[in-house]
C-alpha positions as CSV (number, residue, x, y, z in Angstrom):
1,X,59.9,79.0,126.8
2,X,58.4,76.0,127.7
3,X,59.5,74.2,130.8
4,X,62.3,71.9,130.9
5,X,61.4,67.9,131.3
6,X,60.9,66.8,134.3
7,X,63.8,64.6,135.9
8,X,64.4,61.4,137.4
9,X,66.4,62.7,140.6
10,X,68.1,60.7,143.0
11,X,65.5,59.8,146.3
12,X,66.4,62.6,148.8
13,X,65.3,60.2,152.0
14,X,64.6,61.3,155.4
15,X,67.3,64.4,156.0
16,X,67.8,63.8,159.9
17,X,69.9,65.4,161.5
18,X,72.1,66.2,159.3
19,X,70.4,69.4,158.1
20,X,69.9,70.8,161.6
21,X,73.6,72.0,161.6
22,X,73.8,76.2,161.3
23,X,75.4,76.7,157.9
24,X,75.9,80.6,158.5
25,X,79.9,80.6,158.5
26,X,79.9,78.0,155.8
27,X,83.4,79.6,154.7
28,X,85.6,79.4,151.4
29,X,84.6,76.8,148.8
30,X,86.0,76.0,145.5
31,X,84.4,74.1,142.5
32,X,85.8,73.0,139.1
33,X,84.7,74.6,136.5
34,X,84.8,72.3,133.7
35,X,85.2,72.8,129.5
36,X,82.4,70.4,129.4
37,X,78.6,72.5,128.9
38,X,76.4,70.2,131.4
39,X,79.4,70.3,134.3
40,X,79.6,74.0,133.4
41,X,75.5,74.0,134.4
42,X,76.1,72.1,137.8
43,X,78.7,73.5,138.8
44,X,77.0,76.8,138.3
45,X,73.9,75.9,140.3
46,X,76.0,74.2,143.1
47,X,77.9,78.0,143.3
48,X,73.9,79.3,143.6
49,X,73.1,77.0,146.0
50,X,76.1,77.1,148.4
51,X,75.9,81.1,148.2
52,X,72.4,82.0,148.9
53,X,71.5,78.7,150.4
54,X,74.5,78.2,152.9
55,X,76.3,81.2,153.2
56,X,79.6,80.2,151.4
57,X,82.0,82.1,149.4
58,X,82.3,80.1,146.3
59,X,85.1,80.4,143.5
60,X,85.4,78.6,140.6
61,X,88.7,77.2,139.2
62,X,88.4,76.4,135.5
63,X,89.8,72.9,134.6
64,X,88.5,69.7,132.9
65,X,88.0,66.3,133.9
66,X,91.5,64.8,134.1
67,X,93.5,67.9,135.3
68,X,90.9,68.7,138.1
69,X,90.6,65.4,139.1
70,X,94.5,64.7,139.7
71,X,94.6,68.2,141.3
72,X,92.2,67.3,144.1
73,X,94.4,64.4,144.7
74,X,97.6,65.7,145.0
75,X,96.9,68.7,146.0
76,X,93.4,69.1,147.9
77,X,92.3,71.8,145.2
78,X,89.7,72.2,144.0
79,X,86.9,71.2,146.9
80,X,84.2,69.6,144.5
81,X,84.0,68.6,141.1
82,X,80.5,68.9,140.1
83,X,80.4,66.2,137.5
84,X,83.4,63.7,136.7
85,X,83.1,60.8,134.3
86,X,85.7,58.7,136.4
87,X,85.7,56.2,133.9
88,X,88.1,58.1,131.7
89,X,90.2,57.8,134.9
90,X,90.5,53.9,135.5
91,X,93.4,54.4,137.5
92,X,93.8,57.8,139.0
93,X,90.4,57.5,140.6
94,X,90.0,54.2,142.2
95,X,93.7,55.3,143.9
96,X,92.6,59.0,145.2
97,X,89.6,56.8,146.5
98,X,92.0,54.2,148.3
99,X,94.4,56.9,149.2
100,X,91.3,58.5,151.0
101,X,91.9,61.5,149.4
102,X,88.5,61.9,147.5
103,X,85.6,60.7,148.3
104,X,82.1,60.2,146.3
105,X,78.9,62.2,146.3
106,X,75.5,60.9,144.3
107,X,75.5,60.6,140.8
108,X,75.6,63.7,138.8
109,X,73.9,62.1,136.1
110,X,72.1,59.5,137.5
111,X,71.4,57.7,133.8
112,X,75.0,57.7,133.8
113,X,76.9,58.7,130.5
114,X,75.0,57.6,127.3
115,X,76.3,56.1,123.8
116,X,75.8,54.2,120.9
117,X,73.6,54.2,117.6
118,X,69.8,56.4,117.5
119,X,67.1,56.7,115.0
120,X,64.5,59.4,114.9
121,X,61.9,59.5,117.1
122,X,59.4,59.8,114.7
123,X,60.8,57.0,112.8
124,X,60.9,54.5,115.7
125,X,56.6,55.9,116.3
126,X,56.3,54.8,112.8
127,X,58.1,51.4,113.0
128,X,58.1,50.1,116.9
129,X,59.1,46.9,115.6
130,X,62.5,48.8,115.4
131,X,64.1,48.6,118.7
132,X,67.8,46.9,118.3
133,X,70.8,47.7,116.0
134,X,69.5,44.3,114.1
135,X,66.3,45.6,113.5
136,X,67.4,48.5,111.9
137,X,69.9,47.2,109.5
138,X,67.0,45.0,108.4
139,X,65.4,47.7,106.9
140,X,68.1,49.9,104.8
141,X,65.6,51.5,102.7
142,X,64.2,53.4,105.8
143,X,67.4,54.7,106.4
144,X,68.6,56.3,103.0
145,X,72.1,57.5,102.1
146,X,71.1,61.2,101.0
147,X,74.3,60.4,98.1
148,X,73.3,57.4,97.6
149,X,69.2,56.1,98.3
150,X,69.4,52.8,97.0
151,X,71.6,52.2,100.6
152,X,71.1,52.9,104.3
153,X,73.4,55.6,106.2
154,X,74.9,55.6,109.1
155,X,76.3,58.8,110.7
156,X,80.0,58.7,112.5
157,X,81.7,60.9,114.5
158,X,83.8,63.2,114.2
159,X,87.6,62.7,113.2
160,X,89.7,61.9,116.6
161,X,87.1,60.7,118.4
162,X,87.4,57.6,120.2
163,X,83.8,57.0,119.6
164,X,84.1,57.2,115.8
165,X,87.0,54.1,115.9
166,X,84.3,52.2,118.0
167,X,81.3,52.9,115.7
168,X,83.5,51.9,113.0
169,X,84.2,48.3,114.5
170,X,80.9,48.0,115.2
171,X,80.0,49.0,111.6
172,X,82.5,45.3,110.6
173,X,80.4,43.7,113.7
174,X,77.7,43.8,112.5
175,X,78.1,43.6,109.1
176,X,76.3,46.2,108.0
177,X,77.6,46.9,104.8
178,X,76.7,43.5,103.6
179,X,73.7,44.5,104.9
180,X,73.0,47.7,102.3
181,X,74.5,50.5,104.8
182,X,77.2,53.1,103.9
183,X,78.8,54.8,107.0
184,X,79.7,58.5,106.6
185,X,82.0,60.5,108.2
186,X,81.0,64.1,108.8
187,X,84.5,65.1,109.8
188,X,83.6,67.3,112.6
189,X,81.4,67.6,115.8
190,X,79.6,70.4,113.8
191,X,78.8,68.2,110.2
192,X,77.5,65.4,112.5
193,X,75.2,68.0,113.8
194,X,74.6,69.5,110.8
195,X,74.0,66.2,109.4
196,X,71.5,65.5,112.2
197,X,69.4,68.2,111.9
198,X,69.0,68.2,107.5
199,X,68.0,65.0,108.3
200,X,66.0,65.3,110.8
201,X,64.3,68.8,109.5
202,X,63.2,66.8,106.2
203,X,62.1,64.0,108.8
204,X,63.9,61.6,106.9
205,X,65.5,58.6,108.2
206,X,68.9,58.3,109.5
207,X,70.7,56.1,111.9
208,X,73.6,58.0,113.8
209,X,76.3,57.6,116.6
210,X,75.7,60.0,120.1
211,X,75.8,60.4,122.9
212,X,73.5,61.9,126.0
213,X,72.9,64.3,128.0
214,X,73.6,67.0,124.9
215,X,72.4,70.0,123.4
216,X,71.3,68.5,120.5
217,X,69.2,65.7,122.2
218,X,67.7,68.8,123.4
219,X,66.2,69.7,120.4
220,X,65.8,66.0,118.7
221,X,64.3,63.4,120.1
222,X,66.3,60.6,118.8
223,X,66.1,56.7,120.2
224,X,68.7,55.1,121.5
225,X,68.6,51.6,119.3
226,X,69.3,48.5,122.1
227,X,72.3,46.6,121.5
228,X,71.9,43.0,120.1
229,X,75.0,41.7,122.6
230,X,75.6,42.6,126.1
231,X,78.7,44.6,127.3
232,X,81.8,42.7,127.1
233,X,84.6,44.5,128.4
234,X,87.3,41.9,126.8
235,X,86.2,42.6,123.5
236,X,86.0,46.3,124.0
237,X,89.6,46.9,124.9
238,X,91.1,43.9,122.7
239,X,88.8,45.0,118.9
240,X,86.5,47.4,119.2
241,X,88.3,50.2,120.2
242,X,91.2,48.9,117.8
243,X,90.8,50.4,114.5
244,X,93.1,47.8,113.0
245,X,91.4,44.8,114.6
246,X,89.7,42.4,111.3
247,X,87.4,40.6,113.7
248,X,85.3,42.5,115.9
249,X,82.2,41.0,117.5
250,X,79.2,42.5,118.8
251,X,79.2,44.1,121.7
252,X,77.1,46.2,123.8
253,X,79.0,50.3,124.5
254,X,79.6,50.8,128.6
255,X,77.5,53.4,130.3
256,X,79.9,55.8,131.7
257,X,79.5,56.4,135.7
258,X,79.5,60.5,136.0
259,X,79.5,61.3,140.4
260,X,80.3,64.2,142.0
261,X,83.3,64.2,143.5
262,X,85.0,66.0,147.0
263,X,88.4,65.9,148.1
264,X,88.2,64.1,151.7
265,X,89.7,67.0,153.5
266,X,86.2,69.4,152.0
267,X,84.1,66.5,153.3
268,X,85.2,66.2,156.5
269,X,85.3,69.8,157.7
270,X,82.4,71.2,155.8
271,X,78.9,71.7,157.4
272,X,77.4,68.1,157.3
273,X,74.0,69.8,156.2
274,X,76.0,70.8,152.9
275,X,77.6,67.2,152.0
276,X,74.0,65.8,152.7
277,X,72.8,67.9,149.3
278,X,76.4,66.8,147.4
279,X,75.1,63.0,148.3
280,X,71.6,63.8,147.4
281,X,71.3,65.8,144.0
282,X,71.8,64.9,140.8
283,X,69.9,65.2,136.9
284,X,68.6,63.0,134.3
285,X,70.1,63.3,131.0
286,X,66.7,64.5,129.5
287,X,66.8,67.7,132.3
288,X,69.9,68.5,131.4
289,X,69.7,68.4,127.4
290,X,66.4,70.5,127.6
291,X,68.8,72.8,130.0
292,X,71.4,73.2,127.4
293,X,69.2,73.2,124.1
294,X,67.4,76.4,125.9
295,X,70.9,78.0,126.9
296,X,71.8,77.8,122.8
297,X,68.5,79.2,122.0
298,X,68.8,82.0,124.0
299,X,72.5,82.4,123.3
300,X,72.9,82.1,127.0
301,X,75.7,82.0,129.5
302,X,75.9,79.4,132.1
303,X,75.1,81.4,134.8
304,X,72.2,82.4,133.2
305,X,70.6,78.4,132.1
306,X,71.6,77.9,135.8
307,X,69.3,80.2,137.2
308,X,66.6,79.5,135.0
309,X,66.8,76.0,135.8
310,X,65.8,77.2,139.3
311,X,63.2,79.3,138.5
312,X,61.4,76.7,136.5
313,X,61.7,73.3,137.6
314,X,61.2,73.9,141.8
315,X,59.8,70.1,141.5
316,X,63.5,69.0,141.0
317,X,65.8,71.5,143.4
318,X,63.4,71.6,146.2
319,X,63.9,68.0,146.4
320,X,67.5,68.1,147.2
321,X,67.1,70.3,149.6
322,X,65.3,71.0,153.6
323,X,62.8,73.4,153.9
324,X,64.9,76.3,155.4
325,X,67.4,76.7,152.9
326,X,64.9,76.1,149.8
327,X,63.3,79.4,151.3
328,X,66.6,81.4,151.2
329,X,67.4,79.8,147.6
330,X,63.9,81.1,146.9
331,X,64.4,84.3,148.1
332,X,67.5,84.8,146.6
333,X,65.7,83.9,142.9
């Protein structure tokens, strides 16, 4: 298997101090275990990490974003949450934060939390004058509907997705029907795959929503097509994510923060050496696609992608860690 690509990972600094603290009685620590498959990876490194790195008894609570997240709050359980996209918690965050009842760690996914519209990569090699949603719609013919060639397609979501409402505004902003483009529902998370990857396996042209870090961008390299408008939060909220708005304008799509969170109570009485790698590691979205398209291939369980994310890519790890507890990672491996 060929390695995974390298990562853009958060600067680990000078360690100090801080890593000089013993970290043989780390004690009991828990970590969400998340419904989500890059969380699941993180989460499953972290438990590597504390055990055979620190000394800690780890146990993992399964949960998901917003249950975990309100649970650390009002309850102090679990300790850490690997990887949390608080913006799909506008207000229970920011108050666990004010409350001092969480606190931060670095960004799990430093790239943040990726959407909008992508074309084949070997598309955008053969035409780099293609780089915004503009550009593309410019050119339906490189884009054909496999039902219909004589117009350009556009991929959607799946049904109950928030995402597919929002690429259908989008589809009214920018006018792309008038423009030659069909847009096509797949109806599920597995026909917008499926979809994909005829399309791509015929290297045909295709302009899709998704998002990143995901198996699939694992597999295919797609380019994200830039926006022709910046982000305008007003618009978001009052059209674009309003199915029955007539009059949507452009609009750029947010990138979603994803940190690790700890309740405030782990923080403060846990080995400082052990909050200094919670603020300090973290993945790009490319590391953790080629992490999950593997753990398909292989039909693997988390566990499993975990531990061969730390047997082949030391460059990343090692870097979020001091020398003395890379060794005992290492020697655990």
């Amino acid at each position: 298997m060929h390695k995974l690509l390298a990562s853009t990972v958060l600067a680990a600094g000078l360690f100090g101090g801080a890593w000089s603290a013993s970290a043989q009685d780390c004690g009991n620590v828990t970590l969400a275990l998340h419904n989500v498959q890059s969380a699941e990876l993180l989460t499953y490194v972290d438990k590597f990490v504390l055990e055979n790195g620190f000394g800690c008894r780890v146990e993992t609570i399964p949960g998901d974003t917003v249950p975990s997240t309100t649970s650390m709050i009002e309850k102090g359980s679990p300790d850490v949450s690997s990887e949390t996209w608080v913006d799909l918690l506008p207000e229970i965050v920011p108050q666990g934060l004010n409350d001092g009842k969480i606190v931060y760690g670095a960004p799990a996914l430093p790239d943040g939390g990726i959407q909008g519209w992508w074309i084949p990569k070997y598309l955008a090699d053969a035409h780099p004058d293609i780089k915004t949603v503009e550009d593309a719609l410019a050119h339906p013919e490189l884009f054909p509907d496999p039902e219909n060639p004589d117009r350009g397609v556009i991929f959607n979501g799946a049904e109950g997705w928030g995402a597919t409402v929002v690429t259908a505004q989008l589809f009214k902003a920018y006018e792309a029907e008038k423009k030659g483009f069909n847009l096509i529902r797949p109806g599920s998370a597995a026909g917008l795959d499926g979809a994909i990857a005829r399309a791509y396996e015929r290297q045909e042209g295709f302009v899709t929503y998704y998002w990143a870090p995901t198996a699939l961008l694992g597999r295919y390299e797609l380019v994200l097509l830039e926006p022709n408008a910046q982000q305008d939060p007003a618009e978001w909220e009052r059209c674009i994510t309003n199915l029955d708005c007539p009059d949507p304008k452009v609009t750029a799509w947010p990138v979603d923060k994803v940190m690790t969170v700890v309740t405030k109570n782990f923080a403060d009485r846990i080995d400082p050496a052990i909050m200094e790698y919670f603020n300090t590691r973290g993945w790009s979205n490319d590391t953790v696609a080629g992490l999950m398209a593997w753990q398909g291939e292989n039909q693997a369980m988390g566990e499993d992608a975990a531990l061969y994310f730390l047997e082949e890519n030391k460059d990343i790890w090692t870097k979020w860690l001091p020398a003395e507890v890379v060794e005992k990672v290492e020697a655990a491996l």
